[in-house]
C-alpha positions in Angstrom: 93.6 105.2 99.3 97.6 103.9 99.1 99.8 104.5 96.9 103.2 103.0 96.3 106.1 104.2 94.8 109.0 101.8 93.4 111.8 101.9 90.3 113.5 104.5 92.4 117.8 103.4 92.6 121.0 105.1 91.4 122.6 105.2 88.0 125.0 107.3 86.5 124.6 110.6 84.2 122.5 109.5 81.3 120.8 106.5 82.4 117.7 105.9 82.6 115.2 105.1 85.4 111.5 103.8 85.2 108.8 104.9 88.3 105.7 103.3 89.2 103.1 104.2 91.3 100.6 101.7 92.3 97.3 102.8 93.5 95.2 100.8 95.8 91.5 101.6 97.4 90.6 104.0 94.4 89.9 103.0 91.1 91.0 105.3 88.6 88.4 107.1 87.2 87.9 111.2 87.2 91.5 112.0 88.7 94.4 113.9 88.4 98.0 112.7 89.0 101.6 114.1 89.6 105.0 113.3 89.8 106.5 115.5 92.4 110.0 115.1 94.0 112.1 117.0 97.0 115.8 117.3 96.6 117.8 117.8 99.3 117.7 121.4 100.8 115.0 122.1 98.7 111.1 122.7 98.2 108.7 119.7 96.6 108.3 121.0 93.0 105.8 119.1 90.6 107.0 117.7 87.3 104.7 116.0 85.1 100.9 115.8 85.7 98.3 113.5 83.8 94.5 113.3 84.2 91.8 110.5 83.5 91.4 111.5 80.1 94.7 110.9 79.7 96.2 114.7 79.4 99.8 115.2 80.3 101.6 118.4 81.1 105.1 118.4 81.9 107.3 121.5 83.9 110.3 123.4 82.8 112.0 121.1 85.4 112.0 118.2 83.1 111.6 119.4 79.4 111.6 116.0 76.7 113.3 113.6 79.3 110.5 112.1 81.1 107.6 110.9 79.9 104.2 110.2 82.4 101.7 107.4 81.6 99.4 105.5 83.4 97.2 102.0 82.9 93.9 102.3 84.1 93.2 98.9 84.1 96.0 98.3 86.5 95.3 101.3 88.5 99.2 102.3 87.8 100.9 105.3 86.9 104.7 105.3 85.5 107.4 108.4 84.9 109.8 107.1 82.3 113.1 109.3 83.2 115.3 109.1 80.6 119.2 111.1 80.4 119.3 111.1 83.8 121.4 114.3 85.1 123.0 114.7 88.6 120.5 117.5 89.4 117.6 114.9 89.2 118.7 113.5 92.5 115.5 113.9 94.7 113.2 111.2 96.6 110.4 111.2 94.3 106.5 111.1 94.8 103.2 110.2 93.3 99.9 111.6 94.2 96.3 111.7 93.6 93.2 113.5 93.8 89.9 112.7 92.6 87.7 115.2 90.7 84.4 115.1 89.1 85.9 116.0 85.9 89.6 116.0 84.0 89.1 119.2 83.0 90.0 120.9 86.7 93.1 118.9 86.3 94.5 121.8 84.1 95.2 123.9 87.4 96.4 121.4 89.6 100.3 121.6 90.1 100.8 122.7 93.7 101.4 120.0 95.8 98.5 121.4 97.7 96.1 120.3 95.3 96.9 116.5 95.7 95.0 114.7 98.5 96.8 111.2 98.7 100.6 110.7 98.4 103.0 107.8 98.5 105.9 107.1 100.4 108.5 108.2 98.0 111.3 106.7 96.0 114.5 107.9 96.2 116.9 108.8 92.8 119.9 109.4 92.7 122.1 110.5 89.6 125.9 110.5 90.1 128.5 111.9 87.4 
């Protein structure tokens, strides 16, 4: 399983930003997803989650301002990042783990839980 990150670039305060994760070898079906990202002197914290039945949850990190999807049929996921703040500057990741039913997704936010991970795309907000 690969997955591969793109979108990432830098834009001012208030822009916006769209992410995409592509994922190849694994076809979507019974899985949960997450954005993560890793700032600069600090830990990986997750942001925004969705499952196969299409369930999103978001963090305090992010609250209104991004937005997860994904297309099934293209075996995509996307983070629409919207007033873009300095403090949003972080490379950012995608990851996967498959699970015999969404349900479980509901407890998966630690990076931990994730088995597969992209390379990461970097963000970068300046004022």
């Amino acid at each position: 399983v690969q997955l591969v990150e793109s979108g990432g670039g830098s834009v001012q305060s208030g822009g916006s930003l769209r992410l995409t994760c592509a994922v190849f070898g694994y076809a979507f079906s019974g899985h949960c997803m997450g954005w993560f990202r890793q700032a600069p002197g600090k830990e990986r914290e997750g942001i925004a989650y969705i499952d196969s039945a299409g369930l999103t949850r978001y963090t305090h990190s992010v609250p209104g301002r991004f937005l997860i999807s994904q297309d099934i049929a293209e075996n995509t996921m996307y983070l629409r990042m919207n007033s873009l703040k300095p403090k949003d500057t972080a490379m950012y990741y995608c990851a996967i783990v498959p699970v015999l039913a969404s349900r479980y997704c509901r407890s998966y936010a630690h990076e931990s839980d994730y088995k597969h991970w992209g390379q990461g795309t970097q963000v970068t907000v300046s004022s």
